[in-house]
C-alpha positions in Angstrom: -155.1 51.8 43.3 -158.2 51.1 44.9 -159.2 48.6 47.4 -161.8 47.0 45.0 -158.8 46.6 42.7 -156.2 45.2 45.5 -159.2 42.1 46.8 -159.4 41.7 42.8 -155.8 41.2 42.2 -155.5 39.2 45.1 -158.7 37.1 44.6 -157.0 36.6 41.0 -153.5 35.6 42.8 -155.4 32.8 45.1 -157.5 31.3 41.8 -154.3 30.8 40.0 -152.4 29.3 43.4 -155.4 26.9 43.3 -155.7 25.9 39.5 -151.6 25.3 39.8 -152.2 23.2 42.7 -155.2 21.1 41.5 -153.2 20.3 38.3 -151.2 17.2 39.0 -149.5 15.3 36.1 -148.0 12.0 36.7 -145.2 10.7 34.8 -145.3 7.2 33.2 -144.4 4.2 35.0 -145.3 6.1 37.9 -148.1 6.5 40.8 -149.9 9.1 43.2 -151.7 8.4 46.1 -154.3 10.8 46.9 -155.5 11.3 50.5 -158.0 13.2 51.7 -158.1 15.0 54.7 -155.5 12.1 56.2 -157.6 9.1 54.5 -156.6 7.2 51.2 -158.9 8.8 48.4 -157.3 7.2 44.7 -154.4 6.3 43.3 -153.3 8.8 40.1 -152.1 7.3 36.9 -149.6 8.8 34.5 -151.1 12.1 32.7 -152.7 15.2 33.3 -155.1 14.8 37.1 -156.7 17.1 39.0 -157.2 17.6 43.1 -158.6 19.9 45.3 -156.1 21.7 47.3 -156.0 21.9 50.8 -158.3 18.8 50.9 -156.4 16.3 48.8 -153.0 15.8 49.1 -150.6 14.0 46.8 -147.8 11.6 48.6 -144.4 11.2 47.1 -145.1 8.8 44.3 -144.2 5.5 43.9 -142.1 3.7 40.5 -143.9 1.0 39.4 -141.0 0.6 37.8 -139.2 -3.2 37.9 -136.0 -2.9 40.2 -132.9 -4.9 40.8 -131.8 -4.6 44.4 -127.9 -5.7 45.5 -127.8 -7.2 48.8 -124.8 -7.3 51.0 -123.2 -10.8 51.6 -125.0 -12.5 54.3 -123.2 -15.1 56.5 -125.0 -18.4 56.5 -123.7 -21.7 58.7 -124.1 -24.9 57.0 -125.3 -27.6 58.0 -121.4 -29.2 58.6 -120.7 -25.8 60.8 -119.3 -23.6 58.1 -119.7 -20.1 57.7 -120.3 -19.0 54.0 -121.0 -15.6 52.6 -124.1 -15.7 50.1 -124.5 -12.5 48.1 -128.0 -12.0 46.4 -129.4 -10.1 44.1 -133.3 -9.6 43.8 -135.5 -8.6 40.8 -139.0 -7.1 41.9 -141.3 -4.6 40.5 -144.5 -3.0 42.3 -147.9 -4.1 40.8 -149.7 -2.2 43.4 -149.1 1.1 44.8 -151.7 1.4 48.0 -150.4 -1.5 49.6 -147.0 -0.9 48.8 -147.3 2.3 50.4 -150.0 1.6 53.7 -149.3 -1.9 53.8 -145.3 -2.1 55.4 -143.3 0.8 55.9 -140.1 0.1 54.1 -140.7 -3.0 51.5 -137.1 -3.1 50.4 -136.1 -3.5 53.7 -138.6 -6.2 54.6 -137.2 -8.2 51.4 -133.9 -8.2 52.7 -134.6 -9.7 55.6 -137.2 -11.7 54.5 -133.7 -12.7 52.2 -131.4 -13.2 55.1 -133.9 -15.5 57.0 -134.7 -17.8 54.1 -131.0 -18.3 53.0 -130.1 -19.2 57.1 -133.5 -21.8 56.8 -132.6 -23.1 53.3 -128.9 -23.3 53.3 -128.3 -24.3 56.9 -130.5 -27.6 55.7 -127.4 -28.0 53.4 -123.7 -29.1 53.9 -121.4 -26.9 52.2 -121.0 -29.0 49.0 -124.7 -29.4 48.3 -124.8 -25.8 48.6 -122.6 -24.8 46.3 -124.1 -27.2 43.9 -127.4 -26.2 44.7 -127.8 -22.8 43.4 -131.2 -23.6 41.4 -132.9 -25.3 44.4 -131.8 -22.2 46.8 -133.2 -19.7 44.0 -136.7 -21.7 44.1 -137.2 -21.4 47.5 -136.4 -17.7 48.1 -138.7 -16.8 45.1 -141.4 -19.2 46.5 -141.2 -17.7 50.3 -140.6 -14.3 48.9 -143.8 -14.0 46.4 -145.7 -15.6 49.2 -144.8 -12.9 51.6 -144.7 -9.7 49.3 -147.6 -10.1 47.7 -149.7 -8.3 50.3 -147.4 -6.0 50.3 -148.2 -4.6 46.4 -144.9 -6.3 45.1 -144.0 -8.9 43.0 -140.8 -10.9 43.1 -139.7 -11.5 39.5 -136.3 -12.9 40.3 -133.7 -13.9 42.4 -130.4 -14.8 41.7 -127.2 -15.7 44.6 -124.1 -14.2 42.8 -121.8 -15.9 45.0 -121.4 -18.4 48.0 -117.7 -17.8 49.8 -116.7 -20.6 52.0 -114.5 -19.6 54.9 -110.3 -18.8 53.3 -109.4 -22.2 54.7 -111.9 -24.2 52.9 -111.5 -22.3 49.7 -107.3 -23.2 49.6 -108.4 -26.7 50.1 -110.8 -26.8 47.6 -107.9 -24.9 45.5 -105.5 -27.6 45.9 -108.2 -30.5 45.0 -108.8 -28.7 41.9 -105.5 -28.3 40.8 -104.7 -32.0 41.8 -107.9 -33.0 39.4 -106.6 -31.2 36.6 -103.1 -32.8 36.7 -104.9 -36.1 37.0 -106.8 -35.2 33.9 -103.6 -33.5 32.7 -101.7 -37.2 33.1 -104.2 -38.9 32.2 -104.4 -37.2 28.7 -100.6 -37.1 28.1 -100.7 -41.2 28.8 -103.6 -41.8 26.4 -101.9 -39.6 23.8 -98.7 -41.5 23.9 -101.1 -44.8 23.3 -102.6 -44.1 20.6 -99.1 -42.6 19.2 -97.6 -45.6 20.1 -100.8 -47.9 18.1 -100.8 -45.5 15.2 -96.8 -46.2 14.8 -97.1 -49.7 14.9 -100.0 -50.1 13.0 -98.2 -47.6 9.8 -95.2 -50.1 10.7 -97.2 -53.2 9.7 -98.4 -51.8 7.1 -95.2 -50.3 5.3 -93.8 -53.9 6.5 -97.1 -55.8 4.5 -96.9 -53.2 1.2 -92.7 -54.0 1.5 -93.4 -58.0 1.3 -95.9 -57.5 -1.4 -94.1 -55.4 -3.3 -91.4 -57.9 -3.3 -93.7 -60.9 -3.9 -94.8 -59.2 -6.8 -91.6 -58.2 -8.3 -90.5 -61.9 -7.9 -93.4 -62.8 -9.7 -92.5 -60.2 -12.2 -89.0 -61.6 -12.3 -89.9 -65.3 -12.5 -92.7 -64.8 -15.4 -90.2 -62.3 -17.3 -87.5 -65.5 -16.8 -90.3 -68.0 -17.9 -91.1 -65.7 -21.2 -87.5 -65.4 -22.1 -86.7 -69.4 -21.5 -90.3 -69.8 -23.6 -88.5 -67.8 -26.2 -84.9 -69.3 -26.1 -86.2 -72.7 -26.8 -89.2 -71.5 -29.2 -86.2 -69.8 -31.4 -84.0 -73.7 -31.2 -86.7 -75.3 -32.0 -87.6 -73.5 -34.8 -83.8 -73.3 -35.3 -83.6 -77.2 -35.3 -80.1 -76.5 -33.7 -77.3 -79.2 -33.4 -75.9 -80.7 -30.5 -73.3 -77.4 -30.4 -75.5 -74.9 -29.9 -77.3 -76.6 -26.9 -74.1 -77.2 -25.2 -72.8 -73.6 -25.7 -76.5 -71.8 -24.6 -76.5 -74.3 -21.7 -73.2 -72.9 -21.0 -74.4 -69.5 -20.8 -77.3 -70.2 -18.6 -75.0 -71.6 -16.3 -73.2 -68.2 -15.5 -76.7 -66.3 -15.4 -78.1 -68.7 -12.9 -74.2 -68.9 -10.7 -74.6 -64.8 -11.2 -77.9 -64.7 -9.8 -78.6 -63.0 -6.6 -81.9 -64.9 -5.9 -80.6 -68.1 -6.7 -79.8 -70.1 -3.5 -79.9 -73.5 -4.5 -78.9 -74.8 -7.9 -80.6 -77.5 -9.8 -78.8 -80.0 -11.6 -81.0 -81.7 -14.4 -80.8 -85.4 -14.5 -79.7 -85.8 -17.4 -75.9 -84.4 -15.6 -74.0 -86.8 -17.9 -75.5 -86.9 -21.5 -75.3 -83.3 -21.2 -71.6 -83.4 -20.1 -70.9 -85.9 -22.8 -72.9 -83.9 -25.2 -70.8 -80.8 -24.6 -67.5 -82.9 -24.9 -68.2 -84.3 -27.6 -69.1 -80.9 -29.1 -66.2 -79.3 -28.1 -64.1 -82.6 -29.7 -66.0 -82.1 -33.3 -64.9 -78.2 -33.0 -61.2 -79.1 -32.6 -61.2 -81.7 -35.2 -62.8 -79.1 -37.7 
């Protein structure tokens, strides 16, 4: 092989190595930052981009992706000198690549402290009640100071959320035992209001069942007493139509005298005025039936 041929092959070898190293394709949600000879030149978007090598080179590049970061529980004092472990959690996504790359050297790290310093401000303000109650409030003001501070830095604080505040192991048995006393208040409480309202609902079905008794009575009475009046009605309707005699008055008076002695109603027997015609009526009957 000739010399010509070897410069040829190797001129060849060197135009590929350069065409494979200009070709840069950047994947979506993603950035490059180009520098040239050590200076920022452009930032890259996703696709097929070109470069010139050994002039421009490409830096790692940067997710623009959003990302949920896990801190590790920070200890906080409270404003009534308790310790409390706050665990966060923080939502951010980077809107702009250059700064998040020249402007701080490690931006995650720069939000967890910028984390860790807010919670001590916010929640040492705070005794340990209004901080557990105060979860919103604490969220407000770490997204406020954080979007504040990051955005020079290219990122942009979407969220941030405290997954749990742990209040020293003495505290937390106390608060324990004045939870489980409040529910056997409740507990109590409950029990006592249900047996009132048993006890109302009883006596109020026992009034009633005592008022549908008496008027169930009072109207069989009445049922009674107008049955008793039809059949009297009847009796003398049939004696005078009859035009009966002296003996057949005396013997049906007779018989209404064991009905009304029989009766179980029947407390106080009425004796007509008329005690002695009748009584001489009836004799005198029963005299006529010997003699005959």
């Amino acid at each position: 092989m000739s010399a010509a041929n070897i410069a040829l092959i190797v001129l060849l070898v060197i135009a590929i190595a350069i065409v494979v190293g200009a070709i840069k394709i950047i994947p979506q949600a993603r950035a490059g930052i180009v520098e040239r000879l050590g200076k920022y030149h452009r930032t890259l978007g996703p696709g097929l981009n070109l470069i010139i090598p050994g002039i421009d080179r490409l830096r790692p590049l940067v997710d623009l992706r959003e990302k949920v970061v896990s801190f590790p529980p920070q200890p906080v004092i409270t404003e009534d000198n308790l310790v409390v472990n706050i665990d966060t959690v923080i939502y951010f996504q980077v809107t702009n690549a250059k700064s998040a790359t020249y402007e701080i050297e490690n931006y995650i790290q720069g939000i967890e402290q910028l984390v860790v310093t807010t919670l001590r401000n916010s929640v040492g303000g705070l005794d340990l009640e209004k901080a557990l109650t105060s979860r919103d409030h604490i969220n407000a003001i770490l997204r406020g100071v954080l979007d504040e501070a990051t955005s020079k830095w290219g990122v942009r604080v979407n969220r941030v959320e405290i997954k749990a505040i742990e209040p020293p192991p003495s505290v937390q048995e106390s608060m324990e035992k004045q939870m489980r006393a409040d529910r056997d208040k409740r507990a109590a409480i409950l029990t006592a209001e249900g047996e009132k309202q048993s006890q109302i609902l009883k006596a109020e079905g026992a009034r009633a069942s005592d008022i549908l008794r008496a008027e169930g009575e009072a109207q069989a009475a009445v049922i009674r007493a107008e049955g008793e009046a039809t059949a009297i009605a009847k009796v003398f309707k049939a004696i005078h139509d009859g035009n009966a005699d002296d003996k057949v008055l005396a013997y049906k008076y007779l018989e209404q005298l064991s009905v009304i002695a029989n009766g179980t109603s029947s407390k106080v027997w009425v004796i007509p005025a008329e005690l002695s015609g009748t009584v001489s009526t009836i004799a005198r009957a029963f005299k006529e039936s010997g003699k005959g």
